[in-house]
N, C-alpha and C positions, 0 to 999 in steps of 0.2 A: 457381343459382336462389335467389331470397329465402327465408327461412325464414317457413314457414307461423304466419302473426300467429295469437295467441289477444286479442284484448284486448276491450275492449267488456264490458258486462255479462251475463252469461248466466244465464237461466234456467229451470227447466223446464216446457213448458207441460203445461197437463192436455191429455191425448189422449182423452179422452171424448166431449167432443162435434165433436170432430172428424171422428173416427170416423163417431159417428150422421149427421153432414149426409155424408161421405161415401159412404154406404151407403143413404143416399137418394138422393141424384146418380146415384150409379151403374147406378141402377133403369132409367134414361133414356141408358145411354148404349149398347145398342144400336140402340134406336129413331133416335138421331143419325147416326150410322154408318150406318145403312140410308137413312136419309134423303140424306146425303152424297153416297151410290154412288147414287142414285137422282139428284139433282141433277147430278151430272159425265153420267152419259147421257144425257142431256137436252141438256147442252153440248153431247157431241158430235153429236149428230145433228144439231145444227142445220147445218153446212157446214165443208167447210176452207175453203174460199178466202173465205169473207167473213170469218171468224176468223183469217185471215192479214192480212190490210188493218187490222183493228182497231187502234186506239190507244191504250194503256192512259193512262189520265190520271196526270198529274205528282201525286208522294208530298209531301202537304206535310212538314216537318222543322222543328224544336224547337233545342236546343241544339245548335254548330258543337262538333265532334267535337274534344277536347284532342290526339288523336295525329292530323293530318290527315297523310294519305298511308302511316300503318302499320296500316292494317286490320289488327285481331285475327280470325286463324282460327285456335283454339284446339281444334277436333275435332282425330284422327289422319288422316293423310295418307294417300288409296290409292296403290296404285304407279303407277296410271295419272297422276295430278295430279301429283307430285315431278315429272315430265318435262312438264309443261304448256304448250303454245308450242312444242315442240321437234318429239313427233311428229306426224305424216301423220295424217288422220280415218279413222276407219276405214272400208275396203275390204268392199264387195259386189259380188254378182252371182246372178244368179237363171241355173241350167242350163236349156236352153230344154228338156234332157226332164224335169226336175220338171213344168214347166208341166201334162203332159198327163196326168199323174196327180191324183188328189185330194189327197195329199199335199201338194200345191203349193199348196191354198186355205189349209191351216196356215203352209207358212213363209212365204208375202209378207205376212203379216202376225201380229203378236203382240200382246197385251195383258199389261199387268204393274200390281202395285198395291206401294205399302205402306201398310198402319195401323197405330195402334196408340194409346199411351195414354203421358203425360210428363206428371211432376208434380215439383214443385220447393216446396223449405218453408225461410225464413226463419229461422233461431233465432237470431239477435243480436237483429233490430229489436224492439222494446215497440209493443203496440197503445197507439193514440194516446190521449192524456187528454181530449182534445177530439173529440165523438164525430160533428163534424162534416168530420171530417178524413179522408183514405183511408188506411186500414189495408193496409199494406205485410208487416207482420208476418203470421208462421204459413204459412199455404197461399197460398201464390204464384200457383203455377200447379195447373192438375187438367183438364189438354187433349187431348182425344182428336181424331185426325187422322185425313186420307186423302188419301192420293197414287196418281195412276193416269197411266198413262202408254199412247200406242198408239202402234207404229212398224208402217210400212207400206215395202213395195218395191213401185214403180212401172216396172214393166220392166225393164232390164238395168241402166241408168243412174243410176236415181234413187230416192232413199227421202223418208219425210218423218214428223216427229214433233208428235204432240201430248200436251202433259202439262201436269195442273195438281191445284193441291193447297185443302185446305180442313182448317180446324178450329174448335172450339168450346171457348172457357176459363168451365167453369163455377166456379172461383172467385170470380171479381166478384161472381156471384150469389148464395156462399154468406158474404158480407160483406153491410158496408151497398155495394148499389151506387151508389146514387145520389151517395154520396161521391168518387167517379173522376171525371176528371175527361170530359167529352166526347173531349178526344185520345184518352186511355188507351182508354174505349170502344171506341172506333171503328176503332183500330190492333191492342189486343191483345187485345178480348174475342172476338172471331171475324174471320174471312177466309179468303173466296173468291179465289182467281185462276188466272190463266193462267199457264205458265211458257213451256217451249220450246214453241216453236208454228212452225216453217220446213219450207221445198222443199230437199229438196239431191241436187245430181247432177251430173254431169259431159255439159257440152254436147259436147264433142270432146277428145280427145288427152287432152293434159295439164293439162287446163284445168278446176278445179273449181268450182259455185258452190251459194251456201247463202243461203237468203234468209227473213228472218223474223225470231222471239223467241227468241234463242240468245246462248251466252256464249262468249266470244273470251280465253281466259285467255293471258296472254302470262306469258315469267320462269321462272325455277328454282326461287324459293324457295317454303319453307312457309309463312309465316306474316305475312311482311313485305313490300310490296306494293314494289317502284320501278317497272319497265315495266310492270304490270299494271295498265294506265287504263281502261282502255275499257270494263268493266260497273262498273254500282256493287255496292255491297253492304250484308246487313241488320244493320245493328246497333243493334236496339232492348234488344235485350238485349247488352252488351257484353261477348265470350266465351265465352258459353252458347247460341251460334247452332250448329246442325250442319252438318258441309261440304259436304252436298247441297246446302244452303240458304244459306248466304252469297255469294257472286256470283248478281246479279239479272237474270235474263234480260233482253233491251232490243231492240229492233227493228232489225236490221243488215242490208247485203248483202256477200256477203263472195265474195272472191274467191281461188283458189290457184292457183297455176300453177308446176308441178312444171317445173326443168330440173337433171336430174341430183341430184349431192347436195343440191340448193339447193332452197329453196320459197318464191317472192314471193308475199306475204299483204297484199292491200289490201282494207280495212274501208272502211267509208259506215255510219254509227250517224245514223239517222232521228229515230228518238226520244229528246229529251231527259228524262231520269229521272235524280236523286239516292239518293244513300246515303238506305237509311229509319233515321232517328236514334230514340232514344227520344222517345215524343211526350210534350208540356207535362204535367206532372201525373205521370209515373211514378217510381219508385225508382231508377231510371237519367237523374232529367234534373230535377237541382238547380236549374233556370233560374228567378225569380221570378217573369219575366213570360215570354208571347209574344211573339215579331219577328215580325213580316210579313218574308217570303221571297219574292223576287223570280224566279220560273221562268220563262226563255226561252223560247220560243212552239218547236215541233215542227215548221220549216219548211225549206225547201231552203237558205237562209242561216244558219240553223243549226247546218247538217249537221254530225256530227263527223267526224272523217277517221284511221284509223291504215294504217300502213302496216309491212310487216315481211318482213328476209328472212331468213332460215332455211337453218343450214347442217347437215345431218347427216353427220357424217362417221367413219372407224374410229378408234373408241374415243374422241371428244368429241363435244361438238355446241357452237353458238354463234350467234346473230344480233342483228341488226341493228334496230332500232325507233323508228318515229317516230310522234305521234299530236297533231292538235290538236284542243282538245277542251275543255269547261268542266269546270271543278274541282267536283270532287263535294262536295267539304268546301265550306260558302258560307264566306265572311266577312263583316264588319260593312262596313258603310257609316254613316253620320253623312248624313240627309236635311235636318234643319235643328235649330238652336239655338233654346229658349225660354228668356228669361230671366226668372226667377221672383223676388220682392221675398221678401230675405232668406235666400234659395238661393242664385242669381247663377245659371251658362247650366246651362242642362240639356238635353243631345243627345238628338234621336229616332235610334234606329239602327232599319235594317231588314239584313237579310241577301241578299246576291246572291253570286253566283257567275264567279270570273273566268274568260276566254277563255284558256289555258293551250297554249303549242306546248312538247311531249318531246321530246328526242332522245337515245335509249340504248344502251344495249348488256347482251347475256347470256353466259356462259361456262358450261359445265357440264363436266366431266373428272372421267372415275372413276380411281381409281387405287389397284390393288389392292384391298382391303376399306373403301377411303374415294371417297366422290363429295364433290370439291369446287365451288361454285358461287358464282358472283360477280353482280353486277348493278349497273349507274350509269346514271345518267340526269341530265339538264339541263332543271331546268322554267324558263320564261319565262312572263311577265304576271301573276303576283301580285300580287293587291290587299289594302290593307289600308285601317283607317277614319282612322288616326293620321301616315300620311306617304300625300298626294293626289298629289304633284305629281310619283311617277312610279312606275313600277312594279317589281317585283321579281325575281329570279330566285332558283331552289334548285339544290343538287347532291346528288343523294341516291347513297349507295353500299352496297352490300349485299355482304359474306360471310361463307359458310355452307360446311359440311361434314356428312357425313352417314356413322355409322359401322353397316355390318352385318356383322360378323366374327364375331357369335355368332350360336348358332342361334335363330328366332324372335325376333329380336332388332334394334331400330332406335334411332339414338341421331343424333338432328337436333342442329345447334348454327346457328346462326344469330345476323349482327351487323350492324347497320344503322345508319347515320348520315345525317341531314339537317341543310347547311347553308346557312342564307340569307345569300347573297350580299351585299354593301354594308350589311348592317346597318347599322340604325337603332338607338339605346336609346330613341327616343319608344316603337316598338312592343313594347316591356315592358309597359306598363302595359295595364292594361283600356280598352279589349273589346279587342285585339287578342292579347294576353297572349302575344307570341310571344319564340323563345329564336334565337339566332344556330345552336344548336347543339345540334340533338334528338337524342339515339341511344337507340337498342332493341335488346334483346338479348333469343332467344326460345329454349328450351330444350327439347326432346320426347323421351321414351323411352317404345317399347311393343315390349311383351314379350310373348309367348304361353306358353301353359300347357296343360297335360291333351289334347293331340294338337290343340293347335292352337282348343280349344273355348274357354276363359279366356285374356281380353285385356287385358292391362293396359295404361293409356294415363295419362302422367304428363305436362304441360304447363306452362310455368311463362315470364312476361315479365315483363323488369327495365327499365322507363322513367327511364334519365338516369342516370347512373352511377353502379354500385354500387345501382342501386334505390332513387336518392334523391326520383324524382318518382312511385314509384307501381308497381304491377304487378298481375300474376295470379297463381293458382298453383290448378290444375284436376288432379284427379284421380279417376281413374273405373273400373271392372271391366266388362265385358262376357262375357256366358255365353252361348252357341249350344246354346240347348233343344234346335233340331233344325237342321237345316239351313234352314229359313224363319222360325226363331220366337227369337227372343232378349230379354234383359235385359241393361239396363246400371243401374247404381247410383254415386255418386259424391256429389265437394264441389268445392264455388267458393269459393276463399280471396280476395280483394280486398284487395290492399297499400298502406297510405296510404302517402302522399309529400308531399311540395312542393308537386306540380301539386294544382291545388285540385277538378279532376275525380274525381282519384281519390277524395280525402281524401271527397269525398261520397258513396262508394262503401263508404267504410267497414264501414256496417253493413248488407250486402248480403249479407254470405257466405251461403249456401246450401247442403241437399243437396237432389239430385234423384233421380227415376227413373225409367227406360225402359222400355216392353216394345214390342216390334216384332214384325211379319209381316208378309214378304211371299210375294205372291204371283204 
């Protein structure tokens, strides 16, 4: 892991009136929350099945993402996700003598929530000398949420879920707001949405089907994406996203059909949606200006397609994966040249996104006190703005091992490398700023403490060898008040490098903190 940078100017802010607008905000923030849970019932009542047909409208996006294809999820891993893509969904059935009790109107269905309250605070960045500027510095974030979720059993066969989340960042407001830009606004001061929202059940035998706003996680690894195409994910904030919430639920029909050890898994993704990137204007998106982003139309020629077979078997597991499908990451395009007297040509780029066919493979094998796990894949049709005249392919290769030989105790290693084929050195230069040869190396240990109540969760990625283009390094505590009420506290270290993504990340470190309940 890199060593945790100090550099940058530090200094102490007065916490006085911090404080004071703090404790005035907070005056409002159960009336939000109540408002929140009042607005989500109202959603639901309005119907499922016309909330299943809905189309959520395409995420506009800002700057093209400097690690395209290594999504950071930098939360800790549950045990269910480390095996993602591998196991079976999980198994109901409703006794047909429950039905005839009362009992029965409790378990076909359930309601669950979480809320709570995340604030995150700046100490590198200096509020701005130009006081027409957006102040990035001090209180970041000060956001209280609500997540609520209903599952339901429909007869012996079939269940269906609806869940969606909401929050409110009163930060902006206890700044100049009007200095943010419209993006920032509209992306990170509040949002409503839907998440999973699908039917799923088994029409006959062996044959499963799920139909709706769901995420289709394919792959072994923690943190490094190669087979795992088919949702996008949130990175407005890069590394400080939690792993509920980074894979973006997306409109799919998915199909399973169990023969023996084996499970054929064909996907149909209706909805085209992108990665949500930092929007124009935030502390995660150095970009000077806005692109126009070009988002393919949600139609049957469209469609996206994955396909996956899945083998479980004693003591490994392994499959097989294919998927076409647009690149979540856009790239540049070049629309036309103006030549300007005394400039010479000056390109308009806009951003689109290319048609992309995978073809991969996964391995998982425990062995003894280590699970080891590999993952490769073959992208095809890569575009870029600096060679038109044909297209490109990648080979991206992933391995990872995972050690739990101590008690409470987890220790991830993770190594990834992406190589573009036939390189070009035109696409060095900008906008396309690309490398023949990207690798990531991602690091996790979480530890438990005091019967399992104190968590400790250490994270740390090195971009480009030895950590010359950049990285993270996250570190955080969690405490179980009770068994539904917890706190977490932590820091965001941001590693400059080479890459010039990072190096604008510099003065971004942070601490944050959590308090959670659910219900």
């Amino acid at each position: 892991m890199n060593k945790f940078k100090v550099n940058g100017r530090m200094e102490k802010h007065s916490a006085t009136p911090f404080i004071r607008a703090l404790m005035a905000e907070m005056k409002n923030l159960s009336l939000t929350l109540s408002s929140l849970l009042l607005f989500f019932v109202l959603l639901f009542s309005t119907g499922f099945a016309e909330l299943l047909l809905a189309q959520e409208s395409s995420e506009e996006t800002g700057l093209e993402e400097a690690l395209s294809g290594f999504d950071d999820e930098v939360s800790g891993e549950s045990d269910d996700d480390l095996m993602s893509g591998f196991g079976d969904e999980d198994a109901f059935s409703v006794d047909s003598t429950d039905l005839k009790s009362e009992s029965s109107e409790e378990s076909w269905s359930s309601f669950s929530g979480i809320t709570g309250l995340s604030l995150s605070y700046s100490y590198l960045k200096e509020k701005p000398v130009d006081t027409t500027q957006a102040d990035w510095s001090g209180l970041t974030k000060l956001r209280p949420y609500l997540s609520l979720t209903w599952d339901a059993k429909l007869g012996e066969n079939w269940k269906t879920r609806l869940s969606g989340k909401a929050f409110y960042d009163y930060s902006f407001g206890m700044k100049e707001r009007e200095n943010f830009s419209q993006e920032v606004l509209a992306e990170l001061e509040q949002e409503t949405e839907f998440r999973e929202l699908y039917l799923e059940g088994s029409p006959f035998g062996s044959l499963d089907l799920k139909i709706g706003h769901q995420i289709v996680a394919w792959g072994v690894a923690n943190s490094l994406r190669v087979v795992d195409v088919l949702n996008p994910t949130d990175n407005r904030e890069f590394g400080m996203t939690d792993l509920e919430d980074v894979r973006l639920p997306i409109a799919m029909t998915k199909l399973d059909y169990y023969l023996g050890d084996f499970k054929l898994e064909a996907v149909a993704v209706h909805q085209i949606k992108f990665n949500k990137v930092a929007p124009f204007g935030s502390d995660f998106n150095p970009a000077p200006q806005k692109f126009n982003e070009v988002i393919p139309e949600s139609n049957s020629e469209n469609t996206e397609y994955g396909l996956a077979l899945i083998g479980t078997f004693s003591g490994w597991d392994a499959s097989l994966n294919w998927a076409q499908y647009f690149d979540d990451t856009a790239h540049f395009a070049i629309t036309k040249i103006t030549i300007v007297p005394g400039v010479g040509a000056v390109p308009t780029f806009e951003q689109r996104h290319s048609r992309l066919t995978m073809a991969g493979a996964t391995l998982n094998v425990p062995s003894g006190n280590f699970l080891w796990k590999a993952e490769a894949a073959k992208l095809q049709g890569m575009e870029f703005a600096l060679v038109t005249d044909k297209t490109f392919s990648r080979t991206d290769v992933l391995l990872g091992t995972e050690y739990s030989g101590w008690n409470d105790t987890s220790l991830t290693l993770e190594f990834g490398v992406q190589h573009l084929n036939d390189f070009d050195v035109k696409l060095e230069a900008a906008p396309d700023s690309q490398l023949e040869d990207r690798i990531a190396t991602s690091f996790s240990f979480m530890q438990d403490y005091i019967n399992q109540t104190l968590h400790l969760n250490m994270v740390g990625m090195m971009i480009g060898k030895g950590g010359t283009d950049g990285g993270i390094n996250r570190a955080s505590l969690e405490y179980d008040v009770m068994d539904a009420f917890s706190i977490t506290g932590g820091v965001m270290l941001y590693q400059p490098g080479e890459n010039a993504y990072f190096q604008s990340l510099n003065e971004n470190d942070r601490v944050f903190f959590e308090a959670r309940y659910a219900f």
